[in-house]
C-alpha positions as CSV (number, residue, x, y, z in Angstrom):
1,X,22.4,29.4,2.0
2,X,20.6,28.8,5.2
3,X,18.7,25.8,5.4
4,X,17.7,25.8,9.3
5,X,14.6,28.4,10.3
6,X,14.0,27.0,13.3
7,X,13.5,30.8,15.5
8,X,15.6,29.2,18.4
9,X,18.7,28.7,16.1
10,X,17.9,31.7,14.1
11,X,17.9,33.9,17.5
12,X,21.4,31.9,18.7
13,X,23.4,34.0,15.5
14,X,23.5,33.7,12.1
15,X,27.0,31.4,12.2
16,X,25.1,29.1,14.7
17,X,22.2,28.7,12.1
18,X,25.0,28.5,8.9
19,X,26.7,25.7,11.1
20,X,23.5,23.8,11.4
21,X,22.9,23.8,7.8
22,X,25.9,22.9,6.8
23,X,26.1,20.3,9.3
24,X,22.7,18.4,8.4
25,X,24.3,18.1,4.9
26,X,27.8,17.1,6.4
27,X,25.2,14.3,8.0
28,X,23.4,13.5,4.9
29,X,26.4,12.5,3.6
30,X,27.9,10.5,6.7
31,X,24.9,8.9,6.5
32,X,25.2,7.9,2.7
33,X,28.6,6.3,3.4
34,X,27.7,4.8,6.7
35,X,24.8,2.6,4.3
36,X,27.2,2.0,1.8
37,X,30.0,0.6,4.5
38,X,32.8,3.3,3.8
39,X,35.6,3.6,6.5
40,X,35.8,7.6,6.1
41,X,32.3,7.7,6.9
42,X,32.8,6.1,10.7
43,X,35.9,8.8,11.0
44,X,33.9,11.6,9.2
45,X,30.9,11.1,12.1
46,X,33.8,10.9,14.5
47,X,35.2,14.5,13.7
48,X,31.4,16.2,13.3
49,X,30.3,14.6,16.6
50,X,33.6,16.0,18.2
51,X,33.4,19.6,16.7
52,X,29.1,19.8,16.8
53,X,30.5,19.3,20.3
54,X,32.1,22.1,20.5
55,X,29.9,24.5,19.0
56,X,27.3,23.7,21.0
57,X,29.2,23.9,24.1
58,X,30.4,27.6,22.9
59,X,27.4,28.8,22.0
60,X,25.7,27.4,25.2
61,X,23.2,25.2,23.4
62,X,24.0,22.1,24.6
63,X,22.1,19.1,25.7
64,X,21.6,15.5,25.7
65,X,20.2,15.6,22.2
66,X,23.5,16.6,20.8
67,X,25.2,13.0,21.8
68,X,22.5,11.2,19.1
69,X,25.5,10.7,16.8
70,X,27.5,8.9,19.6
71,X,24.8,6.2,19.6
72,X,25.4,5.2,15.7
73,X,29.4,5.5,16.1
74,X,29.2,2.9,18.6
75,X,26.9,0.8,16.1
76,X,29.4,1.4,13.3
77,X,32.3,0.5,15.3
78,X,30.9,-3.2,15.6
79,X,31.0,-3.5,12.0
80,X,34.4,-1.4,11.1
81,X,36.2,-4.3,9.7
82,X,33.4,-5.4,7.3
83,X,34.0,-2.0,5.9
84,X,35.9,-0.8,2.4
């Protein structure tokens, strides 16, 4: 299921637009442990920034946008040890 219609992702590839998709739900979740101050959530952010990274660096869609994520790991890091 393909969640992402946005014509520039769709015209990247299909596995580009099925790693978006799957990533904004990936997120959604982060997210959802991030507000409910779960440790696996800081290291779960940690491994998608690293490998969204990645892709976008392979498929040659990279830019500044993609280092958004950085900017609430280094938020959540201040409060790691008030986390469960």
């Amino acid at each position: 299921m393909i969640i992402v219609y946005s014509p520039a992702v769709q015209k990247t590839g299909m596995a580009y637009a099925l790693f978006r998709s799957l990533g904004f739900a990936f997120l959604a979740v982060c997210f959802f442990g991030l507000w409910s101050l779960r440790r696996w959530s800081l290291w779960a952010l940690g491994t998608y920034f690293l490998v969204n990274q990645a892709v976008c660096w392979a498929f040659g869609t990279w830019d500044k946008g993609t280092l958004g994520p950085l900017l609430v790991l280094a938020i959540s890091l201040i409060y790691y040890r008030r986390m469960r």
